[in-house]
Structure formats: C-alpha cells, structure tokens
PDB file of N, CA, C and O in Angstrom:
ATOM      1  N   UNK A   1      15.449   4.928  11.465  1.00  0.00           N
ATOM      2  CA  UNK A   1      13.993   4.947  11.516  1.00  0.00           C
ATOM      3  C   UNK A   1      13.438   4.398  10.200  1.00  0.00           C
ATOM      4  O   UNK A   1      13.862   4.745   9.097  1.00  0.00           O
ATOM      5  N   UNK A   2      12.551   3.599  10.383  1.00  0.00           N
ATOM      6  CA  UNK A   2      11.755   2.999   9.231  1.00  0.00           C
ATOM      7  C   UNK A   2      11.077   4.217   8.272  1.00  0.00           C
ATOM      8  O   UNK A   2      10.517   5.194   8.769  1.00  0.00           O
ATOM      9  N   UNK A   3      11.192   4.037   7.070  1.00  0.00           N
ATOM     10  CA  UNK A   3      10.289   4.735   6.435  1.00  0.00           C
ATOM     11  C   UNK A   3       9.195   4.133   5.383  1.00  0.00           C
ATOM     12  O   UNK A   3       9.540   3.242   4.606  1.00  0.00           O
ATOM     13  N   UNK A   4       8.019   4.589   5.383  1.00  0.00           N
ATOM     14  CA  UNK A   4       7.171   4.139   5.040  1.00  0.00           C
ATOM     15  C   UNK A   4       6.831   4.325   3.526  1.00  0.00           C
ATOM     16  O   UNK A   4       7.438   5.274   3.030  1.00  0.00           O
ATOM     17  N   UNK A   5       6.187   3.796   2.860  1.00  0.00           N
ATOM     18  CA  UNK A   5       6.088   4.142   1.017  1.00  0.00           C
ATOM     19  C   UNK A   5       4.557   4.500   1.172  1.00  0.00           C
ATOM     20  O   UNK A   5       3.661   4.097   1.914  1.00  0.00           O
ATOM     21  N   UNK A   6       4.654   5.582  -0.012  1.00  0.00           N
ATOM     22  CA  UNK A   6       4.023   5.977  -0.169  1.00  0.00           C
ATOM     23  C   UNK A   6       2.885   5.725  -1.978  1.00  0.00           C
ATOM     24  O   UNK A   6       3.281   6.324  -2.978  1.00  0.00           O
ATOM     25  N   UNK A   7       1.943   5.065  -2.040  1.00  0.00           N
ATOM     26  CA  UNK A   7       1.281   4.694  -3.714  1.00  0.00           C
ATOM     27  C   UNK A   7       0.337   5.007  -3.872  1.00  0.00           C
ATOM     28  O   UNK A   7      -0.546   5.205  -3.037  1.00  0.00           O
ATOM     29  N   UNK A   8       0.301   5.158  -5.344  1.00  0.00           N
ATOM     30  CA  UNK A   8      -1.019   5.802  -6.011  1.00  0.00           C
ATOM     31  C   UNK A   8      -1.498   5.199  -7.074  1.00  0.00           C
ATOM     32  O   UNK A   8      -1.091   5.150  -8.235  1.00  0.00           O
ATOM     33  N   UNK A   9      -2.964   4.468  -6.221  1.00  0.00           N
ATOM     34  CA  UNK A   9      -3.751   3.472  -6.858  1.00  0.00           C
ATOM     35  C   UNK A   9      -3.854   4.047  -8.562  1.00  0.00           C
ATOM     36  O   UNK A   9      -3.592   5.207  -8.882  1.00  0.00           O
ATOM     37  N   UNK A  10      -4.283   2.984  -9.519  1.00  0.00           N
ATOM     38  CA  UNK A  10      -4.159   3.817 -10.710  1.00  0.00           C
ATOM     39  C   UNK A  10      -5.572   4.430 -10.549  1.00  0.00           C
ATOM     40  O   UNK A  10      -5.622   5.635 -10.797  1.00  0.00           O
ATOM     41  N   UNK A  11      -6.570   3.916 -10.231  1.00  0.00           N
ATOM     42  CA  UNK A  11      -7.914   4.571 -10.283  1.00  0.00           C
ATOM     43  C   UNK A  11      -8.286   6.506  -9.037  1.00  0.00           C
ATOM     44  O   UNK A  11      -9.142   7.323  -8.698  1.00  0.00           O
ATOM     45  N   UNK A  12      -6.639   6.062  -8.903  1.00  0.00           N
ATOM     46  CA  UNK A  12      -6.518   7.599  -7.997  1.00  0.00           C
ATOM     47  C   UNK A  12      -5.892   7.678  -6.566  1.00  0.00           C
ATOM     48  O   UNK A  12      -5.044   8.517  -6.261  1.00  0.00           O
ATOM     49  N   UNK A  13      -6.354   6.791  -5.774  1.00  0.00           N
ATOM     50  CA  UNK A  13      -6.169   7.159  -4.336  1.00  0.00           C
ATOM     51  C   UNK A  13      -5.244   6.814  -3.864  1.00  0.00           C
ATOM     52  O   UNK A  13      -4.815   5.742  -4.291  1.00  0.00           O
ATOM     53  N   UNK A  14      -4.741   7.254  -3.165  1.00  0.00           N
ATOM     54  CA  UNK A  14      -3.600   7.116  -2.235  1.00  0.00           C
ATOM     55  C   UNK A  14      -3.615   6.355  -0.964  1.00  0.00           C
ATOM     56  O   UNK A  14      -4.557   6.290  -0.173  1.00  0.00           O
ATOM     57  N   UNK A  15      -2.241   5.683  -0.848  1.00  0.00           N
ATOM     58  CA  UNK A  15      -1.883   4.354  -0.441  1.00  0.00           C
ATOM     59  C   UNK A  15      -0.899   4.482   0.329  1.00  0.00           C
ATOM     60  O   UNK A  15       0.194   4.776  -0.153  1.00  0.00           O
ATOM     61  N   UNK A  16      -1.053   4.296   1.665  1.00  0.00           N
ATOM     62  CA  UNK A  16       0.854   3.937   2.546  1.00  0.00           C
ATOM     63  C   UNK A  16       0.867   2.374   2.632  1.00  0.00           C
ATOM     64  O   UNK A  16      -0.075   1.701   3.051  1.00  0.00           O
ATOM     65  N   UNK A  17       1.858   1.973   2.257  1.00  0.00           N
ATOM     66  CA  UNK A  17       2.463   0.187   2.562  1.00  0.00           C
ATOM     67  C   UNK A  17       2.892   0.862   3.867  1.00  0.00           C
ATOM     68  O   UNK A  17       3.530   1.889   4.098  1.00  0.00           O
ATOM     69  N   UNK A  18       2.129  -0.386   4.905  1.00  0.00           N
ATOM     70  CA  UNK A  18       2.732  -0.291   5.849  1.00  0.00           C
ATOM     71  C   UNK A  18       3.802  -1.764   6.041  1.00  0.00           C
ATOM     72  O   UNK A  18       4.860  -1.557   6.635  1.00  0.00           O
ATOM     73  N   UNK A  19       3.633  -2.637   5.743  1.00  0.00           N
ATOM     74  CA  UNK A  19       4.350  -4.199   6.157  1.00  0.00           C
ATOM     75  C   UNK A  19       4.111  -4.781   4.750  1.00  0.00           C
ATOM     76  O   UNK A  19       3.264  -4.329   3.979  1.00  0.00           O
ATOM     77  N   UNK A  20       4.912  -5.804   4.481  1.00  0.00           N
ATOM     78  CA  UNK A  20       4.449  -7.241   3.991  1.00  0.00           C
ATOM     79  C   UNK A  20       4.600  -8.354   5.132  1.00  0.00           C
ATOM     80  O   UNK A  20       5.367  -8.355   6.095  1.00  0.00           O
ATOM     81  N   UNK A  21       3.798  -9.148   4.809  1.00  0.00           N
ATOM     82  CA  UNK A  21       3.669 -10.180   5.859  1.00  0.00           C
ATOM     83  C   UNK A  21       3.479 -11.567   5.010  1.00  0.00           C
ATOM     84  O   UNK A  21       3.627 -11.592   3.788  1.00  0.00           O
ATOM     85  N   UNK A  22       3.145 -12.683   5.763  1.00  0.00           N
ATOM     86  CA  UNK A  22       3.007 -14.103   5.248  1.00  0.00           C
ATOM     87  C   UNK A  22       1.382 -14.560   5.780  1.00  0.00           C
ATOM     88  O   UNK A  22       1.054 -14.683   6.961  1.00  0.00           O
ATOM     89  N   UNK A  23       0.755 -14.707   4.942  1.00  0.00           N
ATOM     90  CA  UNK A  23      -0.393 -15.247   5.809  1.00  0.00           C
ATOM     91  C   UNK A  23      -0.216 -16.528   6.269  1.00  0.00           C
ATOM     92  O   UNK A  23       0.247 -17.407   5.542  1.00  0.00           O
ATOM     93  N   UNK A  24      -0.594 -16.747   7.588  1.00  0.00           N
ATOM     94  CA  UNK A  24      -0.306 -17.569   8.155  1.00  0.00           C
ATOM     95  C   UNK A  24      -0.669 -19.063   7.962  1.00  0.00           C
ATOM     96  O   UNK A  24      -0.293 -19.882   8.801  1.00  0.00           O
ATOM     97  N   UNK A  25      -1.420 -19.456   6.834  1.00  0.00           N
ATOM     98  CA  UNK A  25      -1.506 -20.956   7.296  1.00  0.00           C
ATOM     99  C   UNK A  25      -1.462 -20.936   5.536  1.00  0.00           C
ATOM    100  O   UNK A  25      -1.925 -22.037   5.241  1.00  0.00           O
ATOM    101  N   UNK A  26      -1.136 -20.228   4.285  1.00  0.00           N
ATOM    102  CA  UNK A  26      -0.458 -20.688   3.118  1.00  0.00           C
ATOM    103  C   UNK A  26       0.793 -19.859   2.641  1.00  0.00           C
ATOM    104  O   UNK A  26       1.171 -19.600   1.499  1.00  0.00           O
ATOM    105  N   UNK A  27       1.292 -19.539   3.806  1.00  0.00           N
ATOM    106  CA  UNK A  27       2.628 -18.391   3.399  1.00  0.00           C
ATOM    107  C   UNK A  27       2.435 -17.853   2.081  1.00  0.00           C
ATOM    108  O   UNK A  27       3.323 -17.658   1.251  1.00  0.00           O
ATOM    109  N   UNK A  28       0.906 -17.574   1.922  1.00  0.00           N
ATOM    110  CA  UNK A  28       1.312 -16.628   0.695  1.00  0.00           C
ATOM    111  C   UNK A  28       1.575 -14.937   1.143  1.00  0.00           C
ATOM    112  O   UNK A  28       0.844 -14.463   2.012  1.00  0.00           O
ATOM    113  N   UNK A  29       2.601 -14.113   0.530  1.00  0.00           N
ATOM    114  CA  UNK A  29       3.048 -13.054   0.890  1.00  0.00           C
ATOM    115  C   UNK A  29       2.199 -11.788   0.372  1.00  0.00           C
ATOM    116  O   UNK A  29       2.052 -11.471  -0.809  1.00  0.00           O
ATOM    117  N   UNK A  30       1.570 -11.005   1.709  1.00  0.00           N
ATOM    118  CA  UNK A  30       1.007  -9.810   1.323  1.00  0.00           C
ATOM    119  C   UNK A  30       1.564  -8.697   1.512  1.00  0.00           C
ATOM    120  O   UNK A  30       2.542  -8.756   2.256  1.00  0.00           O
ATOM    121  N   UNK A  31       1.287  -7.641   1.088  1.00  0.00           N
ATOM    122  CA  UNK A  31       1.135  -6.261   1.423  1.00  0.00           C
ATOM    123  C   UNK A  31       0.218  -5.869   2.496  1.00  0.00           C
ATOM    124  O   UNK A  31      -0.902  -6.380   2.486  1.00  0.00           O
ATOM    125  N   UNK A  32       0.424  -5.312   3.114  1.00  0.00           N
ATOM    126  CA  UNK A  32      -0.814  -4.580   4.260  1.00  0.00           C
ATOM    127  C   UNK A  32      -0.491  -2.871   4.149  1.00  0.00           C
ATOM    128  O   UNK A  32       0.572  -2.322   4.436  1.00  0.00           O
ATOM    129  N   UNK A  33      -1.882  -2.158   3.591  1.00  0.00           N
ATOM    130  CA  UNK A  33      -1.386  -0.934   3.422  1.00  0.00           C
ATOM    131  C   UNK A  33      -2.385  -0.086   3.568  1.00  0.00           C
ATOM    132  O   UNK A  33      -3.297  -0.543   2.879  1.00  0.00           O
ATOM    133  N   UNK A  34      -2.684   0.758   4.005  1.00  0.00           N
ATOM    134  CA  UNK A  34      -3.246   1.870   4.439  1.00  0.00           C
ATOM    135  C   UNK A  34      -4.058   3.265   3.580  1.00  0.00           C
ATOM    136  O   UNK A  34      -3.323   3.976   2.895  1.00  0.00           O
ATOM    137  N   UNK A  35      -5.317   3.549   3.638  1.00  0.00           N
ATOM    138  CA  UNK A  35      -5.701   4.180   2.553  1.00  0.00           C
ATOM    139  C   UNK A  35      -5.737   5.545   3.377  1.00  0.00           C
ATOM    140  O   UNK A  35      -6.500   5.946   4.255  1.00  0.00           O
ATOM    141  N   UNK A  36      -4.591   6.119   2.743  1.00  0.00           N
ATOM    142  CA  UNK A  36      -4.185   7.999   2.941  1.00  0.00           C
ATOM    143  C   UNK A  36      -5.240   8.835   3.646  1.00  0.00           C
ATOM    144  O   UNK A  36      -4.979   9.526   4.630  1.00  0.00           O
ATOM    145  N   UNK A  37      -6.503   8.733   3.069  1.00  0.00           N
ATOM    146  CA  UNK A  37      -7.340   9.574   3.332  1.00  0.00           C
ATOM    147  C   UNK A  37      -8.693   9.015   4.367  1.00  0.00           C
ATOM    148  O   UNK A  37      -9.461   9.757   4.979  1.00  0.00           O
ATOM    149  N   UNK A  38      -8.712   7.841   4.355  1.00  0.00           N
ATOM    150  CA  UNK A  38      -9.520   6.888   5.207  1.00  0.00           C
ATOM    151  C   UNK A  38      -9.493   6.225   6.278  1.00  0.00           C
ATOM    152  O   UNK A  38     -10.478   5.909   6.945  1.00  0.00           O
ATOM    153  N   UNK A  39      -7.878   5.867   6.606  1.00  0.00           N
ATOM    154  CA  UNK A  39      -7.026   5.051   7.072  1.00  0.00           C
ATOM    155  C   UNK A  39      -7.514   3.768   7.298  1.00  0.00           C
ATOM    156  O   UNK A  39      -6.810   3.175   8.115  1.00  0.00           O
ATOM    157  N   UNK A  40      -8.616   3.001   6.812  1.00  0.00           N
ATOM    158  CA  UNK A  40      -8.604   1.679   6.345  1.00  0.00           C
ATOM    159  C   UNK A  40      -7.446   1.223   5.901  1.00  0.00           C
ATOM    160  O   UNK A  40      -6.685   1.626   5.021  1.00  0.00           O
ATOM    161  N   UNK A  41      -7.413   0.262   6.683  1.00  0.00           N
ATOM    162  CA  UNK A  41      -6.656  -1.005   6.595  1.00  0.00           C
ATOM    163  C   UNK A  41      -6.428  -1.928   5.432  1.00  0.00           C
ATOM    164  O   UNK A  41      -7.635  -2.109   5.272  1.00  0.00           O
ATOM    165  N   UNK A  42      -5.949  -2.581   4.593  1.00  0.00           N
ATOM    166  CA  UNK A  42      -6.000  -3.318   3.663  1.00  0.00           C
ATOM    167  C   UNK A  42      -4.674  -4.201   3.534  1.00  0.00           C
ATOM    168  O   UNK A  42      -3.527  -3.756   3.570  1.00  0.00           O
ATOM    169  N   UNK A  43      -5.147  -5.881   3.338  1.00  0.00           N
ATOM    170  CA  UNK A  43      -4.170  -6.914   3.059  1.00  0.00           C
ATOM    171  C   UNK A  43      -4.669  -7.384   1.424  1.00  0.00           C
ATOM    172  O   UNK A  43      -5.792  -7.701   1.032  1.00  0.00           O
ATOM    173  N   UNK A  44      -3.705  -7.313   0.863  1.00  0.00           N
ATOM    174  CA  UNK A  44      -3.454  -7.916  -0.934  1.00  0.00           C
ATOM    175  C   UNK A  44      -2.025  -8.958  -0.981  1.00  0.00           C
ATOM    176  O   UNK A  44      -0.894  -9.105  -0.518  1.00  0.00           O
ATOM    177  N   UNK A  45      -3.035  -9.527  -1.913  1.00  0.00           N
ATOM    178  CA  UNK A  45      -1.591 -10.523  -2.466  1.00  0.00           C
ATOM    179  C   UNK A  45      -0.297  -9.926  -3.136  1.00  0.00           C
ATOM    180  O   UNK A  45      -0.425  -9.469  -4.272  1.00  0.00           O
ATOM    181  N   UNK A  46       0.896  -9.892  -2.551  1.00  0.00           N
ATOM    182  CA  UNK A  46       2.293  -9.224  -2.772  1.00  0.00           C
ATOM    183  C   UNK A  46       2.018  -9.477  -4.313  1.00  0.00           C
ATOM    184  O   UNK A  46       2.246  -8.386  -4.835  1.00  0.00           O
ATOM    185  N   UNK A  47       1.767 -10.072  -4.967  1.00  0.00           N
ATOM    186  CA  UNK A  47       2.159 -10.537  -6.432  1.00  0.00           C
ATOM    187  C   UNK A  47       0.629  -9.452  -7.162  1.00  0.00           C
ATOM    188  O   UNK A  47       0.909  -8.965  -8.258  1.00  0.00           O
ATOM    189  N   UNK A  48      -0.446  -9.193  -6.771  1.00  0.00           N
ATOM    190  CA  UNK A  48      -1.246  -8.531  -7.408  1.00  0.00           C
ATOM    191  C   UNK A  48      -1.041  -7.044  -6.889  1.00  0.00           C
ATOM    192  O   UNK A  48      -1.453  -6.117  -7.586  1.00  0.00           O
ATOM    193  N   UNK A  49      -0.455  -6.819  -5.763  1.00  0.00           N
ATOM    194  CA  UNK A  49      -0.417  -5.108  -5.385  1.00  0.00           C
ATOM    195  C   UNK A  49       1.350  -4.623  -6.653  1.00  0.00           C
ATOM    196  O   UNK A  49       1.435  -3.714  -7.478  1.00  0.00           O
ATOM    197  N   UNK A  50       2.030  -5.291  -6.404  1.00  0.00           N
ATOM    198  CA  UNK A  50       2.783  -4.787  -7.859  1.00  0.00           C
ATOM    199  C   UNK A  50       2.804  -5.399  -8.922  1.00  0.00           C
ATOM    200  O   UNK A  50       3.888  -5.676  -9.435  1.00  0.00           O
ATOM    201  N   UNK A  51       1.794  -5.703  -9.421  1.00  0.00           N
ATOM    202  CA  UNK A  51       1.278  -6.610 -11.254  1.00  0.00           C
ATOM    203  C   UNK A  51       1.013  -4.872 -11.722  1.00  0.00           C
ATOM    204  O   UNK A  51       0.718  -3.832 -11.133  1.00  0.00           O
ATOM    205  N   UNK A  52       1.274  -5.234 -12.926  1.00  0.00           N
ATOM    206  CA  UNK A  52       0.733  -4.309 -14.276  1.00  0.00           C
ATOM    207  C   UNK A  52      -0.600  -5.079 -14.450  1.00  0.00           C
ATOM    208  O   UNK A  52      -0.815  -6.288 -14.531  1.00  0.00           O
ATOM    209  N   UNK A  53      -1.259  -4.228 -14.476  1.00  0.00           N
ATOM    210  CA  UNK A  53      -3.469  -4.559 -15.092  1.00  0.00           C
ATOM    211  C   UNK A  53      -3.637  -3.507 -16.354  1.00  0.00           C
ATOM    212  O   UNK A  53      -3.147  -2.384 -16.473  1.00  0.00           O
ATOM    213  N   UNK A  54      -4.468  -4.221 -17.233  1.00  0.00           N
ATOM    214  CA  UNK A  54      -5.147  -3.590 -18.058  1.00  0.00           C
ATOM    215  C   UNK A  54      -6.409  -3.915 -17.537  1.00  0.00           C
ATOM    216  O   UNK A  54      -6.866  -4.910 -16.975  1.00  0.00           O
ATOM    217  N   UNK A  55      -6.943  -2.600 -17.935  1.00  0.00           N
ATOM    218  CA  UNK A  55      -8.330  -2.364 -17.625  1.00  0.00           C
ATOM    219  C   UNK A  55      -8.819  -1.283 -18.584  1.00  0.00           C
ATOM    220  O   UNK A  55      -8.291  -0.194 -18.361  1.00  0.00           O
ATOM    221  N   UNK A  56      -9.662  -1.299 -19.559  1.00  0.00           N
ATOM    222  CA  UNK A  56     -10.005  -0.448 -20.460  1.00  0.00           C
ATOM    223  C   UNK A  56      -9.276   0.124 -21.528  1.00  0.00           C
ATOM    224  O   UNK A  56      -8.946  -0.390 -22.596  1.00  0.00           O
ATOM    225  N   UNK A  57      -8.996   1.681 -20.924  1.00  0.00           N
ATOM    226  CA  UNK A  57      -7.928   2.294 -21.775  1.00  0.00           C
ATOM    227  C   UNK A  57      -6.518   2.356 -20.582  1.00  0.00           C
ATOM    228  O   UNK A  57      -5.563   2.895 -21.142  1.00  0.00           O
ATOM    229  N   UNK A  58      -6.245   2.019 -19.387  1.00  0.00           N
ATOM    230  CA  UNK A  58      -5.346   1.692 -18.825  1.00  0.00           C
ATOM    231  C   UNK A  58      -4.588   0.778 -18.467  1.00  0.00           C
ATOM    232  O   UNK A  58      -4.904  -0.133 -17.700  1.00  0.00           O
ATOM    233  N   UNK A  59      -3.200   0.985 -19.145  1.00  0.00           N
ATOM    234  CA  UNK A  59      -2.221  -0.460 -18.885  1.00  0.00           C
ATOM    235  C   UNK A  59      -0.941   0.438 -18.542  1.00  0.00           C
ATOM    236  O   UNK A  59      -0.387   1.414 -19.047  1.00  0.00           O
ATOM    237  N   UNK A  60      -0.652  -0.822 -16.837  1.00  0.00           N
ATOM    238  CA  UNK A  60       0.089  -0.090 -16.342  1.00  0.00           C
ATOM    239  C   UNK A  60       0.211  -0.301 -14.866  1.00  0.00           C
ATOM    240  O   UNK A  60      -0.724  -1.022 -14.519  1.00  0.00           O
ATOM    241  N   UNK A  61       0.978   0.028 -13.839  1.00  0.00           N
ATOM    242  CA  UNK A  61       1.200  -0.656 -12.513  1.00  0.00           C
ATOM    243  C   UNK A  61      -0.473  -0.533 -11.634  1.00  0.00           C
ATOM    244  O   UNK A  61      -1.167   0.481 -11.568  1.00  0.00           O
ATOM    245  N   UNK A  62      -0.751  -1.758 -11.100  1.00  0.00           N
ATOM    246  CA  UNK A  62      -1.677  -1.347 -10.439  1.00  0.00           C
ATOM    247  C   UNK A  62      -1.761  -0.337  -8.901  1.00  0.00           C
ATOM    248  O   UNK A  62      -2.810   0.207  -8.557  1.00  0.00           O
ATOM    249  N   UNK A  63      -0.455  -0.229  -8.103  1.00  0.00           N
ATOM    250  CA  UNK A  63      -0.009   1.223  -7.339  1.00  0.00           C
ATOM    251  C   UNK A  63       1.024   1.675  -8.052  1.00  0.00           C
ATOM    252  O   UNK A  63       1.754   0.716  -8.301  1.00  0.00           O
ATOM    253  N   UNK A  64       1.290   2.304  -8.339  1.00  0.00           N
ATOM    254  CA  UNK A  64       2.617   3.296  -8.192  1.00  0.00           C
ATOM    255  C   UNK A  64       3.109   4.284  -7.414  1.00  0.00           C
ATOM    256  O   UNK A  64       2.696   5.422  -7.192  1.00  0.00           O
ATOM    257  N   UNK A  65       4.306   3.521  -6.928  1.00  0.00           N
ATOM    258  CA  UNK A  65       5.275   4.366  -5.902  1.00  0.00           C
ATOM    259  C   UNK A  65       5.657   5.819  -6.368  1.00  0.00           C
ATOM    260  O   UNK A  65       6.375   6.008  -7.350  1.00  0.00           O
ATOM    261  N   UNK A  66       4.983   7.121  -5.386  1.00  0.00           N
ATOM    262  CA  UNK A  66       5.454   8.066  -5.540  1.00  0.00           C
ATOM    263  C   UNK A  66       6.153   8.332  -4.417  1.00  0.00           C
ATOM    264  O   UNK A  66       6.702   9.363  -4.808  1.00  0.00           O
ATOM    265  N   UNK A  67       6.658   8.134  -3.000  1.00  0.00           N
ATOM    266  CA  UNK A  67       7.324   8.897  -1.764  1.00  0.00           C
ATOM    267  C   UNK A  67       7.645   7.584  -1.512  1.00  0.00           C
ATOM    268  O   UNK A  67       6.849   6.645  -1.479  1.00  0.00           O
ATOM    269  N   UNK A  68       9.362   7.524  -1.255  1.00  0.00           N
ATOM    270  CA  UNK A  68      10.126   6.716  -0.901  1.00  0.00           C
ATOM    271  C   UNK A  68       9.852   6.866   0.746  1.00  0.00           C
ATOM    272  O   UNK A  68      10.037   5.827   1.380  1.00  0.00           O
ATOM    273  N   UNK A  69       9.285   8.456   1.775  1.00  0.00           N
ATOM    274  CA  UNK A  69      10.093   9.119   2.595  1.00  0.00           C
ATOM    275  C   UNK A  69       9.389   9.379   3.492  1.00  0.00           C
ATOM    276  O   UNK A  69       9.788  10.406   4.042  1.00  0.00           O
ATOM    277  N   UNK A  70       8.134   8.796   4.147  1.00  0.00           N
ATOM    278  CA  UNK A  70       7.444   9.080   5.041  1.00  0.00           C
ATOM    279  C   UNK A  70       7.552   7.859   6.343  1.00  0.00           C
ATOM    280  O   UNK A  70       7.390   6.644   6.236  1.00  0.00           O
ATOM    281  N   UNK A  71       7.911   8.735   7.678  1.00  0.00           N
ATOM    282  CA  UNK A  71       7.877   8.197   8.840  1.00  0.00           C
ATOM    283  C   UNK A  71       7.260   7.590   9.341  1.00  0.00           C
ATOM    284  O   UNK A  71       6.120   8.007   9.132  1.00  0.00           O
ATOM    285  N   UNK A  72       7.226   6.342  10.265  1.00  0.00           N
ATOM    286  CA  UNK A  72       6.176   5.980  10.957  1.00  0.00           C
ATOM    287  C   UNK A  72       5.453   6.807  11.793  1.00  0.00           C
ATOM    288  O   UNK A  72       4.264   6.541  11.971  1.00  0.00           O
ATOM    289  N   UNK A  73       6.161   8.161  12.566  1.00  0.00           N
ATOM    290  CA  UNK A  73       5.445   8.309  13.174  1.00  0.00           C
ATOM    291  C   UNK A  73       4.473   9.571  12.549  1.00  0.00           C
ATOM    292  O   UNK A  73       3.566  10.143  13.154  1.00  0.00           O
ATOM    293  N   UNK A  74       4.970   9.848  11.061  1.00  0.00           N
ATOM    294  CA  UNK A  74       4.244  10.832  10.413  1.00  0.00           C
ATOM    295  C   UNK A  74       3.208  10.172   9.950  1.00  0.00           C
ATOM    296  O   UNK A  74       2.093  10.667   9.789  1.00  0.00           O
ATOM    297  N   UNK A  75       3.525   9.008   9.709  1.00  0.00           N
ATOM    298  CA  UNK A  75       1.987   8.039   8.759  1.00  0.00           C
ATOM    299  C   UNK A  75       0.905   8.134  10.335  1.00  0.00           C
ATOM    300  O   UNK A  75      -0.243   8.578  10.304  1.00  0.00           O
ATOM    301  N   UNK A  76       1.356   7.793  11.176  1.00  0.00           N
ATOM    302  CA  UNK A  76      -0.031   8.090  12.416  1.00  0.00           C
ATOM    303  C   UNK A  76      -0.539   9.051  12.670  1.00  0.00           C
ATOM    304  O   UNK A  76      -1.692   9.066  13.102  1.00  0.00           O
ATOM    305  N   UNK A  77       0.242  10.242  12.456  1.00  0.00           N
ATOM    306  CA  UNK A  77      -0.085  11.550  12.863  1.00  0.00           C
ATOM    307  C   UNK A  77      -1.281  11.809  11.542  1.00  0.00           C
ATOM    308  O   UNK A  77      -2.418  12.216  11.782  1.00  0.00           O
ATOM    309  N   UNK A  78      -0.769  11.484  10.107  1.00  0.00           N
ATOM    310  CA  UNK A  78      -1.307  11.204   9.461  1.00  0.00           C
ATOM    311  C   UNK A  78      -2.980  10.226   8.777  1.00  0.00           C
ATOM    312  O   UNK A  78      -4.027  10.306   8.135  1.00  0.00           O
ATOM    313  N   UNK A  79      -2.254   9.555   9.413  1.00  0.00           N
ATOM    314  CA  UNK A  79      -3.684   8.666   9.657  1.00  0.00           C
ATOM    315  C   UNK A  79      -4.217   8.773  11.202  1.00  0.00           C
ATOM    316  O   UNK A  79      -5.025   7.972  11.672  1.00  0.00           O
ATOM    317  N   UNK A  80      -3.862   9.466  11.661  1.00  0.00           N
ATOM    318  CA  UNK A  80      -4.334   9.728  13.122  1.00  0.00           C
ATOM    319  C   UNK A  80      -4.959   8.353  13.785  1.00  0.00           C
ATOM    320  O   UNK A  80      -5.854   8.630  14.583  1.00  0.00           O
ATOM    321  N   UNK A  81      -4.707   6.913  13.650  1.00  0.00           N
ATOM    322  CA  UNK A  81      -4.552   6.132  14.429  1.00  0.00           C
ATOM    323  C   UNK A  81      -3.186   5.003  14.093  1.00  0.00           C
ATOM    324  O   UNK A  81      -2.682   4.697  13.012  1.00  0.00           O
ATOM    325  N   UNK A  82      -2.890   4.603  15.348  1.00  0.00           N
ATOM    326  CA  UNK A  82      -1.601   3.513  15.629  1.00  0.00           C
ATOM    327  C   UNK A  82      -1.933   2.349  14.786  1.00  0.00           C
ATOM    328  O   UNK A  82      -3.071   1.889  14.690  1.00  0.00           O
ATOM    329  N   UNK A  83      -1.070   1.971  14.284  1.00  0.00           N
ATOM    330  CA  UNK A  83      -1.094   0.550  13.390  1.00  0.00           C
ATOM    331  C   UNK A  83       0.216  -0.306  13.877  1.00  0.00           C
ATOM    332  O   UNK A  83       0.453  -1.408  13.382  1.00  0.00           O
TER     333      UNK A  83
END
C-alpha cells in the first residue's frame, strides 16, 4: 500500500504530498499536495516545494517532512474527500 508524506509548511500548516507529476506541455515536474486541514488542492514546482528560502529571520526548508506513514485511504478519511 502506498503511503503518503506528510509536511510542515515553515509558516505552519500542514501538508500531505499526494503525487508528483509532469505538467503536461513543459515537463516541468510538480508536487501536488493537499492542505491537512482544508483539503485544498495544490500543484508547485518540484524544485521550489523542496528549496531552502530565507525569508526574514527564517532560513530553512520551505516544507518539512514530518510522517513518512500515512495511508491513502487514511489521507481521505482525513481529508474526507477522494483525490
């Protein structure tokens, strides 16, 4: 069974990666990932969802992976809709 990751934006919120994908007409490679508490949808450029950003007094991953270990079918139950 697939398991899903689990990140935590630096400005706080929490994040499931659900896929990376290719956008389709410049194969540039995204992330598509899921906001924990909202379940909005979101596609980012693979190369800016794991960059280090400074921003102010913070330097440092822009998500960071905390849960290697969550299910697909716990992320729906979770986000209470199908993706």
């Amino acid at each position: 069974m697939k398991t899903l990751e689990t990140y935590k934006h630096y400005k706080g919120g929490l994040y499931i990666k659900l896929y990376e994908a290719l956008h389709t007409e410049t194969n540039e490679e995204l992330v598509i990932y899921a906001c924990a508490v909202r379940g909005e949808i979101f596609a980012r450029p693979k190369s800016q969802f794991y960059a280090d950003i400074q921003e102010g007094d913070y330097s440092g991953p822009r998500f960071q992976l905390i849960n290697h270990g969550m299910s697909k079918e716990d992320a729906r139950t979770f986000l209470k809709e199908e993706f």
